[in-house]
Structure formats: C-alpha cells, structure tokens
C-alpha positions as CSV (number, residue, x, y, z in Angstrom):
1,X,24.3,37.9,23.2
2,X,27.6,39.7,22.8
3,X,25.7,41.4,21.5
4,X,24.1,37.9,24.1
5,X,22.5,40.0,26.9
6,X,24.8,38.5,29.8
7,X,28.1,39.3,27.9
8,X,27.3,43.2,26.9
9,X,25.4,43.7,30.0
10,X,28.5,42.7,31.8
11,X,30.4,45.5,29.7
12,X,28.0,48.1,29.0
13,X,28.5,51.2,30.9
14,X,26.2,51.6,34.0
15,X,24.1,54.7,34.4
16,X,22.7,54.8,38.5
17,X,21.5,51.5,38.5
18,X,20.0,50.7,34.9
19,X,22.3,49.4,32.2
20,X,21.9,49.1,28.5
21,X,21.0,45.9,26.4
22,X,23.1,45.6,23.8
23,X,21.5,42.5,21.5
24,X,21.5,42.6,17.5
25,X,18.6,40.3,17.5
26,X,16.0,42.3,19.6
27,X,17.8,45.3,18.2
28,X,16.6,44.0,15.2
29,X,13.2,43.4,16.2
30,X,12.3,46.6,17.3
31,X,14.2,48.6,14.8
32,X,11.2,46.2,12.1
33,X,8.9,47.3,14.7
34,X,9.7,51.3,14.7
35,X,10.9,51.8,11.2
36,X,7.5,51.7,9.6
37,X,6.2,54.3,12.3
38,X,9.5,56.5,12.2
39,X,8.4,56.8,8.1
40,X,4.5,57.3,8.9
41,X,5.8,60.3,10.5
42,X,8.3,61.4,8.2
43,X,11.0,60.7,10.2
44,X,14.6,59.5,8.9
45,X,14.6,55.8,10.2
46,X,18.7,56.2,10.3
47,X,18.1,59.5,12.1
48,X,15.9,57.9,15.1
49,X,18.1,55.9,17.7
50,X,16.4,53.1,19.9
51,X,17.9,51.8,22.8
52,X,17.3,49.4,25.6
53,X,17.7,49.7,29.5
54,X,17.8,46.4,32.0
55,X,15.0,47.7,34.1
56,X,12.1,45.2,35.3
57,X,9.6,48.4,35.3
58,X,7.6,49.1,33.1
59,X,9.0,52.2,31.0
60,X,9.2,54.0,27.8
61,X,10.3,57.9,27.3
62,X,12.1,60.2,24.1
63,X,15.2,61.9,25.4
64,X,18.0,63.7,23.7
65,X,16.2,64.6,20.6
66,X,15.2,61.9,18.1
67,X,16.1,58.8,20.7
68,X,13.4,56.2,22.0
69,X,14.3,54.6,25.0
70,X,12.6,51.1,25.8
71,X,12.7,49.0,29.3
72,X,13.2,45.5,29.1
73,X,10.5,45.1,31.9
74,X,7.9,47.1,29.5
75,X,8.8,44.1,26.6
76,X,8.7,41.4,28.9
77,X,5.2,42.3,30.6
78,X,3.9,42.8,27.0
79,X,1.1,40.3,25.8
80,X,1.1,40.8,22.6
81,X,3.6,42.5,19.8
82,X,0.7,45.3,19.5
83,X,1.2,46.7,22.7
84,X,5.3,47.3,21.9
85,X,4.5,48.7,18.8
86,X,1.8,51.2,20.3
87,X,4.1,52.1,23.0
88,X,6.8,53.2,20.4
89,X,4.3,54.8,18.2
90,X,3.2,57.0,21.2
91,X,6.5,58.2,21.8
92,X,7.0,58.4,18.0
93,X,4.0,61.0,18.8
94,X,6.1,63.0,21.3
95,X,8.8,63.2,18.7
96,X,6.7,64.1,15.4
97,X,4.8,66.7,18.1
98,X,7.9,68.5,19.1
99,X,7.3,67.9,23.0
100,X,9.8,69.0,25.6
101,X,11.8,70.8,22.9
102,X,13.7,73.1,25.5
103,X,14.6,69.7,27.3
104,X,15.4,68.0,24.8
105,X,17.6,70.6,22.7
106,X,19.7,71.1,25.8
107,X,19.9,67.7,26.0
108,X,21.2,66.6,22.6
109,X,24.8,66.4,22.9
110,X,24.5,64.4,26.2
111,X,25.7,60.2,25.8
112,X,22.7,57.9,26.0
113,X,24.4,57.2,29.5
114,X,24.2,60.7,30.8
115,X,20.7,60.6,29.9
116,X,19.7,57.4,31.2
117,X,21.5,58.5,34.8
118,X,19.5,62.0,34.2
119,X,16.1,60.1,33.5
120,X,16.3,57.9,36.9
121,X,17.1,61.1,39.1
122,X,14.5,62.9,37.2
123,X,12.2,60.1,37.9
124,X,13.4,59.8,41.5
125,X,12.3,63.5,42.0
126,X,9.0,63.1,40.3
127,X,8.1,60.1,42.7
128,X,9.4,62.0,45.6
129,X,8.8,65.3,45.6
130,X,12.5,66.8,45.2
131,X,14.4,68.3,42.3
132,X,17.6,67.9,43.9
133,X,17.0,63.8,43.4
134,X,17.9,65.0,39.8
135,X,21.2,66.6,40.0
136,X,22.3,63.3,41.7
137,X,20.8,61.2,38.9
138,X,23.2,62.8,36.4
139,X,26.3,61.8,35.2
140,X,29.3,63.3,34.7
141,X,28.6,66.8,35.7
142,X,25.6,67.6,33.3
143,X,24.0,70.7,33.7
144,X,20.3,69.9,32.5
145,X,19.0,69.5,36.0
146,X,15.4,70.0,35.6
147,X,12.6,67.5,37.3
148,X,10.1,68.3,34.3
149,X,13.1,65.7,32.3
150,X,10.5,63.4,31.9
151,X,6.9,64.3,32.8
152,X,4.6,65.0,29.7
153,X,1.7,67.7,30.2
154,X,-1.6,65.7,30.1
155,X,-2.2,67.8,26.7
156,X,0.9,67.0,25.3
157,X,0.2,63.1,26.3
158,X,-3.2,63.2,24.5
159,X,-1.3,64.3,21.4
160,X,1.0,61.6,21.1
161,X,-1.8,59.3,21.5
162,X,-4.1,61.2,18.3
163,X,-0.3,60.8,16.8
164,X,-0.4,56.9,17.5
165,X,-3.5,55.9,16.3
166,X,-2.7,57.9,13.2
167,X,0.5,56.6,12.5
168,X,-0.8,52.9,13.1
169,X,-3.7,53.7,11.0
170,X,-1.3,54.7,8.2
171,X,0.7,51.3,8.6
172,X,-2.0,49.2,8.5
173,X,-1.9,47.9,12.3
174,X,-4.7,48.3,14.8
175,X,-4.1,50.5,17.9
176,X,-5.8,47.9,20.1
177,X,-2.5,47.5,21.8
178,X,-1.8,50.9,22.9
179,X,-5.3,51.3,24.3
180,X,-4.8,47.4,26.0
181,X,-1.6,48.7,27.7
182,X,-2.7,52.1,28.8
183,X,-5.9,50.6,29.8
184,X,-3.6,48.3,32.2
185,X,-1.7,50.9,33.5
186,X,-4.6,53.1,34.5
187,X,-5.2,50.8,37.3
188,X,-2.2,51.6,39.2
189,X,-3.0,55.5,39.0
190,X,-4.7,54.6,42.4
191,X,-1.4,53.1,43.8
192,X,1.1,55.3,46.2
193,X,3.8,56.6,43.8
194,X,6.4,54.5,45.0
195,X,4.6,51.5,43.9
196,X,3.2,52.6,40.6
197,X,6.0,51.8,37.3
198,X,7.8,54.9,35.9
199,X,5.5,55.3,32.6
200,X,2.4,56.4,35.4
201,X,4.6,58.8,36.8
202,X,6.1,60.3,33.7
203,X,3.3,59.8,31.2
204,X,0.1,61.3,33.2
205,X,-2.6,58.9,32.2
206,X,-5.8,60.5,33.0
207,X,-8.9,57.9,32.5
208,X,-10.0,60.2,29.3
209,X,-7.5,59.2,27.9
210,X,-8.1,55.9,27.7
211,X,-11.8,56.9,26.4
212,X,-10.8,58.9,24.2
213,X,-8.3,56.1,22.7
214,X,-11.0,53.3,23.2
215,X,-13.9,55.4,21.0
216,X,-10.9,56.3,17.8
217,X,-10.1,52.5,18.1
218,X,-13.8,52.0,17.3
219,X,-13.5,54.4,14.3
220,X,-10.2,52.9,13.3
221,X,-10.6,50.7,10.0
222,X,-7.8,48.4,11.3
223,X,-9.7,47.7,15.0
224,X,-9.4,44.1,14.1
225,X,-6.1,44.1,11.8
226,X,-5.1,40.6,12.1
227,X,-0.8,41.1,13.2
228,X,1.8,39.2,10.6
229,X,3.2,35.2,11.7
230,X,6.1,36.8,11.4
231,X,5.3,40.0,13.3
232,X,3.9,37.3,16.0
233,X,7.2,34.8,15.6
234,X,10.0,37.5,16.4
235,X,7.5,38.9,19.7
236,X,8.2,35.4,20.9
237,X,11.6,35.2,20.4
238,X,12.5,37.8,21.9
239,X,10.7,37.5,25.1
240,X,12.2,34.1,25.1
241,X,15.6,35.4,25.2
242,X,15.0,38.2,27.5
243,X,13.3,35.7,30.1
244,X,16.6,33.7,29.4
245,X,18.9,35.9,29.9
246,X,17.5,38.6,32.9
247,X,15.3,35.8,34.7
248,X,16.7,33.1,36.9
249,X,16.9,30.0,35.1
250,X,14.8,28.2,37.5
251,X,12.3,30.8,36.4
252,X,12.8,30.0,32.7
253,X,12.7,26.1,33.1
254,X,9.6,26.2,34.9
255,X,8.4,28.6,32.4
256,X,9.1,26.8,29.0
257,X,8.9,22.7,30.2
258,X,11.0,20.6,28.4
259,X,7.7,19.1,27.0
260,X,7.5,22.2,24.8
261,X,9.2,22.0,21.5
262,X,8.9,24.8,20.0
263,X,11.3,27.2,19.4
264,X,10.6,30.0,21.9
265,X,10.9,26.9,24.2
266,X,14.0,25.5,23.0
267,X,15.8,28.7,22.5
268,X,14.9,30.3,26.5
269,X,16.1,26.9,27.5
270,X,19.2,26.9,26.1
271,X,20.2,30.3,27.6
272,X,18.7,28.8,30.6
273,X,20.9,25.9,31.3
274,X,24.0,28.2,30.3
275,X,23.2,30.8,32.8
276,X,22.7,27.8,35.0
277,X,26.5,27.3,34.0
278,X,25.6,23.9,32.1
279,X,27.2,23.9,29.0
280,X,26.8,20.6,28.3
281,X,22.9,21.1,28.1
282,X,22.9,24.5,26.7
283,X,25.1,23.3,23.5
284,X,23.0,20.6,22.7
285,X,19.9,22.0,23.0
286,X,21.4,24.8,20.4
287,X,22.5,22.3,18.2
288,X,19.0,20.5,18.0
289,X,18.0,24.1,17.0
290,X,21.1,24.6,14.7
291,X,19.8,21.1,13.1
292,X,16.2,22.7,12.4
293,X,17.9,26.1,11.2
294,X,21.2,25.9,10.0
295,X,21.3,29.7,8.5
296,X,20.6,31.7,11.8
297,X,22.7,33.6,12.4
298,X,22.0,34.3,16.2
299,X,21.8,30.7,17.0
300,X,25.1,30.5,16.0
301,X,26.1,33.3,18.0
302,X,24.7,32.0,21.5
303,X,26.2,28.7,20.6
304,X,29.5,31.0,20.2
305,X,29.2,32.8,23.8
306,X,28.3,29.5,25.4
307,X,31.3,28.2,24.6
308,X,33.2,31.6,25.0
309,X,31.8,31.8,27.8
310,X,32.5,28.2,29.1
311,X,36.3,28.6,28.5
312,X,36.1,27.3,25.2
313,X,37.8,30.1,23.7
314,X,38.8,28.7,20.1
315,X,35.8,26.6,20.2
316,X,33.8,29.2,19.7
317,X,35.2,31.2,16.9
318,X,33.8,28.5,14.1
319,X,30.3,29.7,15.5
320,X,30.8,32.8,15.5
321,X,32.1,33.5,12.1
322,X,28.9,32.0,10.6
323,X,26.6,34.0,12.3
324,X,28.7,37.5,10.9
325,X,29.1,35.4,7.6
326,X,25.6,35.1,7.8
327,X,24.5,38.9,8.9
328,X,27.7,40.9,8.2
329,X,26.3,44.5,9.0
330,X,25.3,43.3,12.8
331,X,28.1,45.4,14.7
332,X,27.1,43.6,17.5
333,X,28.0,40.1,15.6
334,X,30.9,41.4,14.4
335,X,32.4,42.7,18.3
336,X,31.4,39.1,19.6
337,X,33.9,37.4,17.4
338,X,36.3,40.0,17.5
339,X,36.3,39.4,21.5
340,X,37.1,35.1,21.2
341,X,39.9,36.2,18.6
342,X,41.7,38.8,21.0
343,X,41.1,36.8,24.2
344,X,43.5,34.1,21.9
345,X,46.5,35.5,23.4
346,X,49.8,35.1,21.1
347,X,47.8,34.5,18.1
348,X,49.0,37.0,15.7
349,X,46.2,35.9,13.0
350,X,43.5,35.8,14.9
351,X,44.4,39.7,16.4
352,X,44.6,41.0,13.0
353,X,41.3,39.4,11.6
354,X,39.8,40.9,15.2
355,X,41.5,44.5,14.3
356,X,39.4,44.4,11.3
357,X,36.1,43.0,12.7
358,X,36.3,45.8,15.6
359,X,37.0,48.5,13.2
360,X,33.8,47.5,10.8
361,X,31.9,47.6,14.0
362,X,32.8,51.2,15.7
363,X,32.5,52.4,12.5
364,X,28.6,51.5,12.1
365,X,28.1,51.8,16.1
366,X,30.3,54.6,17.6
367,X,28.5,54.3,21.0
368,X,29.8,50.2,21.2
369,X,31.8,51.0,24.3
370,X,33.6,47.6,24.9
371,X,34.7,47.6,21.0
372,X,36.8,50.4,21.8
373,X,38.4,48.8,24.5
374,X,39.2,45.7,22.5
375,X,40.4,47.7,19.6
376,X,43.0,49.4,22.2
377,X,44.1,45.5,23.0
378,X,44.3,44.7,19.6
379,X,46.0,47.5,18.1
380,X,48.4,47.5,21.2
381,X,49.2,43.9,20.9
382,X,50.0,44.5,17.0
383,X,52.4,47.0,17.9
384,X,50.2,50.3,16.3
385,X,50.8,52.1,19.8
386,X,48.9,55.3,18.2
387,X,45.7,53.6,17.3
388,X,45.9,51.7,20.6
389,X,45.8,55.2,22.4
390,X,43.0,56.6,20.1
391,X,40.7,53.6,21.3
392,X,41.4,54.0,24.7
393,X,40.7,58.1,24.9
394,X,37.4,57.1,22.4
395,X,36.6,53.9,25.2
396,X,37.5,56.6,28.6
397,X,35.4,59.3,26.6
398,X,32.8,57.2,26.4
399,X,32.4,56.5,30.0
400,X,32.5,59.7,31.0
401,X,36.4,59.5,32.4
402,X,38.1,62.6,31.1
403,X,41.0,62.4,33.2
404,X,41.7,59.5,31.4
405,X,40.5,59.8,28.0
406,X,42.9,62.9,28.5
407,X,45.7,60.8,29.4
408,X,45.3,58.7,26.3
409,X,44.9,61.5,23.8
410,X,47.9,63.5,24.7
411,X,49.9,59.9,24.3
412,X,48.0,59.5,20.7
413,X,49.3,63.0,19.7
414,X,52.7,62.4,20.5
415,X,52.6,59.4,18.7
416,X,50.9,59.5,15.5
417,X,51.8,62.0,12.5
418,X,50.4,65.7,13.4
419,X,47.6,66.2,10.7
420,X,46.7,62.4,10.1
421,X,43.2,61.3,10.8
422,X,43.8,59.5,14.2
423,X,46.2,62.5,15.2
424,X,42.9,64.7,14.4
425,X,40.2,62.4,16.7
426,X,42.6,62.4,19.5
427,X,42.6,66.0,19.7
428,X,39.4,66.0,19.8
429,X,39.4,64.2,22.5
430,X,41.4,65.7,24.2
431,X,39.8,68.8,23.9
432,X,36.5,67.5,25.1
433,X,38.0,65.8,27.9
434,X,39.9,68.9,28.7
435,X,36.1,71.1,28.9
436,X,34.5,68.1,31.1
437,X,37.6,68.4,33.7
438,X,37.2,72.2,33.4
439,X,33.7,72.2,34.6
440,X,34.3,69.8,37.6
441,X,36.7,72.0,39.3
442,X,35.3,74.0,41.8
C-alpha cells in the first residue's frame, strides 16, 4: 500500500518499536466498521481518529481524546468481523463514558507518535512493575509520565462493555463478538504477565465480566444478527492483505494455495510473490484480478507499488492514476502517485502534477508524514524555495525534530512575503519548535 503496507511502513515515523499502518483500503474498512458506532454514541464520525500500529499483539486502547488505536495483531487473530467491531465499540464505550479524562486531556495535543511511544512505556511499566518504564516510553520530552496511561478500573471496563452491547444493539449487530473475544482472552488471565497480550494487562478482564456480557447477549434481540456479504467480504480482504504484507511470504503461500481462487487468495498472493521480490508473478496474478475487476481502485494501486517498487518507475504511474481517478479523496492514493511522479527525476510535468497531488493530500491528512517530505522535493525541485522550507519544518515537526523543523522555518521566513499564509505556518513552527528545544535543555 503506499498507502501499500510495505511502502508507508518503511516511511512512517517509528514510535519505540511499533510503527503506524498507513493503508486507505483497511483505513476504509474500519472507518465502515466504527462510523456507525461513533453515531450510536453521538459522536462526530470526522471528530473520531482511528489509527493502526504494526504490533503482532493483541491490542486496542483510546488515547489523546477522541482517538482509537487498533493493532494489526488484534485484526489478524480476529475470526470473524464481529469481534473488530466489538472491540471498537468497547472502546467507543471508554470514549462516550468519559474514562481517563485527566489522562487524556493532558494528553490531547500530543502527536499520535508521542502517544504510541507513551502507550508502550506505559505498558512496559504495567507488565513490570515500574513507572520509570514510562518516562522512557515517551517521545520527545512529553511530560504525561503516568503508568495508570493505559489501565482501565475494572468498573470503568464494565461500562464500556454495557456501552458496547448498547451501541451494537442500536446498530442492528449482535455483540456475540465482543463476548467471543473477551471470552478468549480471559484465558490468558492465568498466564505470567510477560506472556499475556497488552489488552489483559490494560483492560482488566475479570471473569464477571464475561458473565455479565454472556447473560445481555442472551437478552439482546440481535444475539443471532446474521453480519452483511459485504461486511463479511471486506473482513477477508483485509486480513488477506495484512497476512501479505506483515507475514513472510512463505507463510502466505502456504496459507492461501494456489488452488484457491478466490479473491482473498489471489490478492494475499500477489503481495506474496512481491514481497518475495517476484514481480513477474505478483503482476500477473493482479492483472488476473484487474481482469475480474477493472474499477478497483486498490488493485490498481498494488499493481502501481509493484512496479514502483520493482524499479519500474514510469511503469507504474498508468496504475496509479486509475486508482486516484477511481477514489480521488484517498490521501493515501493520491501520495502513492505523487511519490512515482517525483522519483521521475528531470521531469518537469510529472513534478508539477505531483505538487498538486501532495498538496490535495496534506490538506485532508495533515499527520501524512512522508507527503510533507515529498512536497519539500517537489516544491524545491520547481524552484518555490519558500514552500520547499514550509514542508520540511511541517515534515521535522512532525517527527518530533525541533532543531530542525527550526532550521527550516527561520529559512521559510526569510524567504516568503512576511504576512502571507506560508510566512504565517512557518512561524508557527518555529515557535513550537522553539518551546520543544526550550524544555530539553537542562
């Protein structure tokens, strides 16, 4: 994904040793997933962020105010779409019930990075006994240093749960899957901590709970709700091109046989024989999907990275201008053809038409990280040395680098007109970056 899982995961900025997943596919897919639950609850669905973390562990938590964050292990391990969807209805629950609030408010300026480095010392002191695990799980000098971060009061955890089965009640779906999942993970409450995944440890799950969420699932009218083909189709998918993407491809070949024609099959396999660096395969077997469905847009898109990727720079531009053709307002889309048309170096055309793609993107996804840092190349190589600054103090900003970010900002506002919009975000940022350098010094 580039938005392809191997590309962005490549770029995304690390945080201790979990890294975001950057897809607009299974972005996609859980955003269908969570929107219906975020408006059970009267939430804003714009207002509620979800993101993603490469972790095999099983994991789900609400950080930073109104943001849901997901492991990849925790949608990989799933059986069944049911389960996902109860696990972000329960922490829908922590959000609707105000939980952690102090936490939470002190936390709500910090980057989805910061947090993400916060929630892996936090959990690190939990498993371990020490709160000073936490101050060296945070990044960039973050003052919320408290080993409570993650860990729900048992009371506050049977809430969330009464908030779940109410909010899937009031969507139609069965909470079978919450209780399936939590009745899984109550297994491991026996386990040493250091074996048991992160949700035991930061969600206490007390076997009353489980009861309790076994006897309203009897009460529920939706116990046997039968879950949407399409609900059913996109779980598949999407496991398909996790497995594809963060499992080895021996894994994923033994996994999906090439007896199996579906698409799930099909689709793990293709990312399979590319991260098995055969392009050959990988192409082919996209284009055998491309011949079944000639309007998706992220078939197109892997078929673009795979040959991206492959060296096949101009290649893969055709590819990737369907897929944004075909979804326009994927940011993700949009920064995975504006990368093949920078990497074109000399090709004046092609850097403009990326200029434009990269500016669509950061404008609907701020947080895109590598966009920035192709916008800088961009704008530098089109001569706009202003603009070119701006991206590089938003891209240093963004990664927690003040000293450079600083550097980048003060170059901005010597170049651009004092008063003009860019001139304005560059001081900005340079006035942030100036308050992070101020509190590292001793």
């Amino acid at each position: 994904m580039t938005s392809a899982l191997t590309a962005v995961l490549a770029l995304a900025p690390a945080a201790a040793n979990a890294r975001f997943v950057r897809d607009a596919e299974i972005e996609n897919i859980i955003r269908s997933y969570a929107a219906p639950l975020f408006r059970a609850g009267g939430l804003d669905t714009e207002a509620v962020d979800v993101y993603l973390i490469n972790d095999s562990r099983i994991n789900a938590f609400v950080a930073g105010g109104q943001r849901i964050f997901l492991h990849t292990g925790l949608l990989m391990s799933a059986t069944h779409p049911n389960q996902v969807i109860g696990v972000i209805a329960h922490e829908t629950g922590h959000i609707v019930g105000g939980h952690l609030a102090r936490t939470q408010d002190a936390l709500r300026n910090a980057t989805a990075t910061a947090i993400i480095a916060m929630a892996l010392g936090a959990a690190a002191a939990i498993a371990g006994g020490s709160g000073g695990a936490v101050a060296g799980g945070i990044a960039g000098g973050t003052q919320v240093a408290q080993s409570s971060f993650l860990l729900y009061s048992r009371t506050q955890e049977a809430a969330a749960d009464q908030s779940a089965v109410k909010l899937l009640n009031a969507t139609g779906q069965s909470s079978r899957g919450l209780y399936d999942f939590l009745d899984k993970l109550a297994g491991q409450e026996a386990l040493a901590t250091n074996r048991q995944d992160p949700y035991i440890r930061t969600h206490p799950l007390a076997r009353e709970r489980v009861d309790l969420l076994r006897d309203q699932l009897k009460q529920s009218p939706y116990t046997d709700a039968a879950t949407d083909d399409q609900t059913m189709a996109l779980f598949a998918r999407m496991q398909a091109k996790l497995r594809g993407f963060l499992e080895p491809p021996s894994r994923t070949l033994a996994r999906y046989k090439t007896d199996d024609g579906s698409l799930p099959a099909r689709y793990a396999r293709a990312i399979a024989y590319h991260q098995g660096k055969d392009s050959t395969k990988a192409v082919a077997e996209v284009d055998r999907l491309l011949a079944d469905h000639p309007d998706d847009a992220y078939f197109h898109e892997l078929k673009g990275q795979i040959l991206f990727e492959s060296g096949k720079i101009r290649e893969s531009i055709p590819s990737l201008e369907r897929s944004v053709a075909l979804d326009p307002k994927a940011s993700l889309l949009r920064y995975g053809l504006a990368r093949s048309q920078v990497a074109l170096e000399g090709d004046a055309q092609h850097n403009r038409a990326a200029i434009e793609h990269l500016k669509e993107a950061v404008a609907r996804d701020s947080d895109m990280v590598p966009a920035w840092q192709q916008l800088a190349i961009a704008f530098g190589r089109d001569g706009q040395l202003g603009p070119s600054a701006v991206a590089s103090a938003e891209y240093y900003i963004r990664l927690n680098r003040a000293e450079e970010a600083k550097l980048h900002s003060e170059r901005a506002l010597r170049l651009l007109p004092v008063g003009s919009p860019g001139w304005l975000r560059a001081q900005d940022i340079d006035n942030a970056a100036a308050e992070i350098i101020k509190k590292k010094r001793p």
